[in-house]
VOBA-1610 file (N, C-alpha, C; in pm, whole numbers, padded with zeros to 5 digits, always signed):
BEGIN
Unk-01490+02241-00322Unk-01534+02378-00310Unk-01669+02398-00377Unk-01690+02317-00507Unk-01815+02344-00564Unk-01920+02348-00481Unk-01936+02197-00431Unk-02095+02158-00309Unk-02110+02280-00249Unk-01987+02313-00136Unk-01974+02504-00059Unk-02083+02564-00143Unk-02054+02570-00255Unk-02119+02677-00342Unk-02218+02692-00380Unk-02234+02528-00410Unk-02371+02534-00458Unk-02463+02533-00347Unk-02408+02477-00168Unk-02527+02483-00108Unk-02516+02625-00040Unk-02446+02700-00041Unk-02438+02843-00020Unk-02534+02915-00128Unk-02572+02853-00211Unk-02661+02900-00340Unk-02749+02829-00271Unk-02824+02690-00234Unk-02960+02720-00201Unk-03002+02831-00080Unk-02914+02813+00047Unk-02963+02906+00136Unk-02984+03022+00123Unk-02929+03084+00036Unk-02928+03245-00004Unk-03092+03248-00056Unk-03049+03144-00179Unk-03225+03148-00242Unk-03352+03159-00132Unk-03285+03039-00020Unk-03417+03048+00064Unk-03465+03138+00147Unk-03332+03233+00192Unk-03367+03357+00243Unk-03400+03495+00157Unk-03357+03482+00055Unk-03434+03551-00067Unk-03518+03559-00083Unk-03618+03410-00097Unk-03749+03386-00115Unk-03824+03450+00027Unk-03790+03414+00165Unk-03872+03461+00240Unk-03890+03608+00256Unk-03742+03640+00251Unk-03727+03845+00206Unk-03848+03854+00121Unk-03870+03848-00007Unk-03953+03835-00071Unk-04083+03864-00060Unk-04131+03736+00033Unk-04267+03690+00098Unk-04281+03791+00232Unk-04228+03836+00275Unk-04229+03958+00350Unk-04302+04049+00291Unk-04190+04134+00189Unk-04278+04222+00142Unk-04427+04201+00069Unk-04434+04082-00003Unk-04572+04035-00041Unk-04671+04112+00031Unk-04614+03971+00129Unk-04743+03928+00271Unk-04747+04133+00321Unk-04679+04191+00308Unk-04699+04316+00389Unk-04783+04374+00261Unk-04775+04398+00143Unk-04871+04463+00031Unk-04971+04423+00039Unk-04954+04240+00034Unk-05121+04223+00023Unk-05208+04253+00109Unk-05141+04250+00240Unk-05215+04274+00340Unk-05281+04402+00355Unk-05222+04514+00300Unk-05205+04633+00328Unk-05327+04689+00176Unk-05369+04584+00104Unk-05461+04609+00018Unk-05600+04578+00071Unk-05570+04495+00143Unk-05705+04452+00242Unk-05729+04526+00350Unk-05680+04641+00357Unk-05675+04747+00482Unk-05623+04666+00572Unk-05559+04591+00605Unk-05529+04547+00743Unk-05362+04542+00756Unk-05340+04620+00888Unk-05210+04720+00894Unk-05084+04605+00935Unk-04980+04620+00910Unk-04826+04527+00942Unk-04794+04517+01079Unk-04942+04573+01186Unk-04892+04554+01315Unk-04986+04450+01361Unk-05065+04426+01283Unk-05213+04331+01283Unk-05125+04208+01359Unk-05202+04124+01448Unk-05108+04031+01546Unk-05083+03874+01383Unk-05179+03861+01266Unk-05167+03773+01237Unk-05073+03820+01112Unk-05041+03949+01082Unk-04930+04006+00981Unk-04801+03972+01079Unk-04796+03995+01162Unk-04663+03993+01239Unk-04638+03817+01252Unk-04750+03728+01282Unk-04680+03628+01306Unk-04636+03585+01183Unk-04668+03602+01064Unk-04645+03565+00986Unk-04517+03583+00892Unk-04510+03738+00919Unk-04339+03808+00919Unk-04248+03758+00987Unk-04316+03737+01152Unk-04185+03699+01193Unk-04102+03535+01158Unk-04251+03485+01162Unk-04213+03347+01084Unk-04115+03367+00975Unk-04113+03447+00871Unk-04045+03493+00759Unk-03917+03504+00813Unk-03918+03564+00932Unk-03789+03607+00946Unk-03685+03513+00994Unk-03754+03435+01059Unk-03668+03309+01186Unk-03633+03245+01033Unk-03716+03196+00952Unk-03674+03141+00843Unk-03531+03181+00821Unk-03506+03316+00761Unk-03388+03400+00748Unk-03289+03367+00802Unk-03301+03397+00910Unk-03208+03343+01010Unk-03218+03228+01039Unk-03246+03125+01041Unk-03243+02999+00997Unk-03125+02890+00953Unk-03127+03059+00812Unk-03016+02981+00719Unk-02872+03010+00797Unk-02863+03100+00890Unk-02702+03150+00954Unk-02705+03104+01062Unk-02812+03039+01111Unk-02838+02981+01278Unk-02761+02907+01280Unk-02743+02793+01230Unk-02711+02642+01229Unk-02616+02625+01111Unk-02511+02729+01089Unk-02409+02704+01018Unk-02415+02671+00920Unk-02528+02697+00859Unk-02556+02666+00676Unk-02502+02718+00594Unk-02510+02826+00581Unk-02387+02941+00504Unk-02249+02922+00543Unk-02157+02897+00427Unk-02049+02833+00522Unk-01961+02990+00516Unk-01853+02955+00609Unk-01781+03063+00643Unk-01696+03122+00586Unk-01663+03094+00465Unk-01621+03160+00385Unk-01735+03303+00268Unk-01852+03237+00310Unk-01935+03325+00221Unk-01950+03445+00304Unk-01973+03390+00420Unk-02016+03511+00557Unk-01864+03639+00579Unk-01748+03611+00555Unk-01621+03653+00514Unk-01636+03719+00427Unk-01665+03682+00294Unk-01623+03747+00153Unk-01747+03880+00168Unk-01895+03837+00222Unk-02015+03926+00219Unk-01985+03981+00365Unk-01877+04022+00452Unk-01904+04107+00583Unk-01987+04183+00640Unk-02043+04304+00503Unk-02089+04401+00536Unk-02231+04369+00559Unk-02260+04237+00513Unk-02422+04151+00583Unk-02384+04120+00699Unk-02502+04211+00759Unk-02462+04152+00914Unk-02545+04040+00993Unk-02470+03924+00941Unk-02485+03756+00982Unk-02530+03754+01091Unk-02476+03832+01222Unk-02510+03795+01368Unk-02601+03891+01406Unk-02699+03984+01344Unk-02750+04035+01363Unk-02913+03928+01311Unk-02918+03911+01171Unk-02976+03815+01129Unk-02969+03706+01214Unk-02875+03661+01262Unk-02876+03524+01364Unk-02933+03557+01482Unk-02929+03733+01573Unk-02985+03743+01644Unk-03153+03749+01636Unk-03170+03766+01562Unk-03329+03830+01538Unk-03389+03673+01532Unk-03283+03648+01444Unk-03409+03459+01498Unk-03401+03395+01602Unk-03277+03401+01672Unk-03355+03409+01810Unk-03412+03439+01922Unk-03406+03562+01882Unk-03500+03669+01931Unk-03608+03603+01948Unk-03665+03626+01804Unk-03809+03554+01755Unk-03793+03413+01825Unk-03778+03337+01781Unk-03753+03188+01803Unk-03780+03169+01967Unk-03714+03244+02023Unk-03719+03208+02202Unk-03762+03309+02271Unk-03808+03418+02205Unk-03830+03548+02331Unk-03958+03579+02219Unk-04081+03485+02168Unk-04142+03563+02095Unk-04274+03648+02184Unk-04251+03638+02276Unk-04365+03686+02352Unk-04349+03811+02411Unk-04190+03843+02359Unk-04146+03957+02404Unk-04108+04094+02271Unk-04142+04011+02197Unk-04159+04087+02082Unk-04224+04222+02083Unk-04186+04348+02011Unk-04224+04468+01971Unk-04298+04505+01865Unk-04397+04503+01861Unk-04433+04506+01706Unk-04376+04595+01609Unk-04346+04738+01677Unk-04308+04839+01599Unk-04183+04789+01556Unk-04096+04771+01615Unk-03920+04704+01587Unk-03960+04593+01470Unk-04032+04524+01503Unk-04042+04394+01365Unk-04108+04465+01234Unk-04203+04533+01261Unk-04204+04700+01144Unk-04117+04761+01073Unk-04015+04750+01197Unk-03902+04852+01090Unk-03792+04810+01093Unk-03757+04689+01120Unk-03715+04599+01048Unk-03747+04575+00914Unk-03870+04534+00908Unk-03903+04487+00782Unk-03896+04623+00676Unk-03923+04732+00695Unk-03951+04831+00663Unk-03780+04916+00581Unk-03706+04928+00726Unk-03611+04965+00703Unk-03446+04889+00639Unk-03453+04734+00679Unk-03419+04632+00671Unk-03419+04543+00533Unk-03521+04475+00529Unk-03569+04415+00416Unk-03504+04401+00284Unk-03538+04543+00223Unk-03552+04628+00136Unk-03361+04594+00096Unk-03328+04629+00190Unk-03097+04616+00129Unk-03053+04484+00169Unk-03116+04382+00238Unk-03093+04272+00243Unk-03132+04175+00116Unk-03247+04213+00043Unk-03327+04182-00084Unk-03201+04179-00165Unk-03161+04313-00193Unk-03076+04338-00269Unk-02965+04289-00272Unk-02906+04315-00191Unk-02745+04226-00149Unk-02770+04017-00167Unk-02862+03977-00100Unk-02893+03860-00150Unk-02931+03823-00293Unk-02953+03930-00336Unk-02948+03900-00538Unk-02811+03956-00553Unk-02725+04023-00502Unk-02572+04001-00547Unk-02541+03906-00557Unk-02539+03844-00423Unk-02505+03719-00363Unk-02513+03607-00477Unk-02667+03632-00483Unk-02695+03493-00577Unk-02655+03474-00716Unk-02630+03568-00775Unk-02584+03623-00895Unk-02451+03571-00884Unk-02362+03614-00787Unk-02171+03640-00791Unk-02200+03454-00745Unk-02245+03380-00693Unk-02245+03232-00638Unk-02298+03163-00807Unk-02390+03194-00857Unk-02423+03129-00969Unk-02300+03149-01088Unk-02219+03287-01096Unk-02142+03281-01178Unk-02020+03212-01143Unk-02037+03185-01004Unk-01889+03085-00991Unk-01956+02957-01041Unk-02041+02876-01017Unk-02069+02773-01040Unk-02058+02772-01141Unk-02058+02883-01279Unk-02079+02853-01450Unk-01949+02856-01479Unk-01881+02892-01391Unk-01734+02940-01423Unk-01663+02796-01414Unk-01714+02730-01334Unk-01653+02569-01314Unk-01615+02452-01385Unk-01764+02485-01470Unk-01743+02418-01603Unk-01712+02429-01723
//
């Protein structure tokens, strides 16, 4: 059960980190006057995002974490990367906006639950 845990602890991290780099990449950008619909802000978000989904694409998160956290919605995240991933030419800019916008922001959060309640099982082990 540990390994589960602990590699359920890197993927979280890694979609943490790109959550993260989202909002960055959207401040910094947004200090340089240049707006989150800019075609090279978006590829770069959306890149962020397929990342994200990434980690739930290909069964990395194992299924017990995706269970215990329900109210993350896994197949929604799984949809958006491949959204992105295979239909990127069909992309909206405004929708990947507010996504990030509206989105982001409680996924951030809940993934530092996450990582928090996964690290204290691992301390708990030993």
């Amino acid at each position: 059960m540990r390994d589960n845990v602990q590699r359920d602890l890197l993927y979280i991290e890694s979609m943490l980190d790109n959550a993260l780099s989202i909002e960055e990449d959207i401040k910094r950008f947004a200090k340089l006057g240049i707006p989150a619909e800019d075609e090279s802000v978006l590829k770069l978000v959306s890149f962020s995002l397929s990342q994200i989904g990434e980690q739930v694409a290909r069964g990395k998160l194992s299924e017990e974490l995706q269970e215990k956290y329900s109210y993350v919605e896994w197949s929604k995240i799984n949809g958006l990367r491949n959204f992105i991933v295979h239909d990127y030419s069909k992309i909206v800019p405004s929708r990947i906006i507010a996504t990030v916008k509206n989105q982001i922001p409680n996924l951030i959060e809940e993934l530092f639950k996450i990582r928090e309640d996964l690290k204290r099982e691992i301390d708990n082990e030993y």
